[in-house]
N, C-alpha and C positions, 0 to 999 in steps of 0.2 A: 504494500500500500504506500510506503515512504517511496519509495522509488517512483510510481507512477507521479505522487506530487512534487516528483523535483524537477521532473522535464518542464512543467508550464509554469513552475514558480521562477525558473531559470529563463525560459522565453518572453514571461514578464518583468524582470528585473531587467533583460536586455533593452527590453522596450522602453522602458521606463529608464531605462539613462542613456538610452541610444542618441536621444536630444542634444547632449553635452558636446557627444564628441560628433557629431554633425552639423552643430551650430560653430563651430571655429573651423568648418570645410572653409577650405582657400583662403583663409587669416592670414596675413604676412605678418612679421614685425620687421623692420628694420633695423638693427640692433647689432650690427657689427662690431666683434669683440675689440676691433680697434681701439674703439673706447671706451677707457680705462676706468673713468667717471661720466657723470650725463648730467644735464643739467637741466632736462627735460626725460620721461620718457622716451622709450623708443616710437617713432609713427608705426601706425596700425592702420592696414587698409582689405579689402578684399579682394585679389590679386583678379581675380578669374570676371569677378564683380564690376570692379571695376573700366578693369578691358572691355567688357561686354557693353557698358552703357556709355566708355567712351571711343564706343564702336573703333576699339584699336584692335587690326588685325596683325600686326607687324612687330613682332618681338624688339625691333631694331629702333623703332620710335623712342625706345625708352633705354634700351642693352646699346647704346653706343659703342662701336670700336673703334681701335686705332690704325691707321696703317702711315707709315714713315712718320712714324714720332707727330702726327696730328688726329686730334677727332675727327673720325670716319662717321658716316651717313648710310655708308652701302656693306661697313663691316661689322657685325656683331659679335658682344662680348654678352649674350644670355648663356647661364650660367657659372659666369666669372662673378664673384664677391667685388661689389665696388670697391672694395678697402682694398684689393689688389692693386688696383690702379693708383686710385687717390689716397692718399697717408693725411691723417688728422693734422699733421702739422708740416707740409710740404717743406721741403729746402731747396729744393731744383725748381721752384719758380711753376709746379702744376698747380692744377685746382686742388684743396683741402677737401678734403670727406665730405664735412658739414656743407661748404658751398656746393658741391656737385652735387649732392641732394637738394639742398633747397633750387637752385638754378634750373633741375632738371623736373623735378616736382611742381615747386610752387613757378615756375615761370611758364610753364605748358599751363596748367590753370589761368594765370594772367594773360596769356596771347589768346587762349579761349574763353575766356571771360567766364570761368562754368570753375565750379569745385572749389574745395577749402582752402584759404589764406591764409587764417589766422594759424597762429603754432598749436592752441590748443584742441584745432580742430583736425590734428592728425596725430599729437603728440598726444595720445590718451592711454591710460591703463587698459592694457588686455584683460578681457575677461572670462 
């Protein structure tokens, strides 16, 4: 008798937290161990979500590469860690971590007049 009730008590417990872990499907955080302190959270967005409503189909819109030591257009760096490239405190004269995120983030919002400005409005506690 215990055994027959552990199959549907287990399919219900599944069910009943199955929420958790489906509701932070496609969560990103940005959070590159680069840095060492924060002075904000990490940005939090919906990665797949986001693409979808800012009808971007092109990996490369957002994963810039480089070819002959400048930003490319036609070369992609998706799935290279931006902190590969950009160091939190450059010394060779590149862009810094934090500016190439904001730059690339909050200034595609700005030429598109559409999405979050403000810091706190990407800079939020995951949940």
């Amino acid at each position: 008798m215990k055994r027959l009730l552990l199959i549907p008590c287990l399919a219900l417990a599944a069910l009943c937290f199955s929420h958790l872990a489906l509701g932070q499907e496609g969560m990103k955080e940005l959070k590159p161990e680069a840095y060492k302190t924060r002075q904000r959270p990490p940005a939090v967005f919906k990665h797949d979500e986001h693409n979808q409503k800012a009808k971007l189909e092109e990996c490369i819109r957002c994963h810039h590469g480089v070819e002959n030591g400048k930003r490319s257009n036609t070369v992609s760096s998706e799935g290279t860690p931006c902190a590969d490239c950009h160091k939190v405190k450059p010394t060779d004269g590149t862009t810094s971590l934090t500016k190439a995120y904001h730059s690339q983030c909050i200034g595609c919002h700005q030429k598109l007049q559409k999405g979050p400005l403000a810091c706190g409005q990407c800079h939020i506690k995951a949940r």
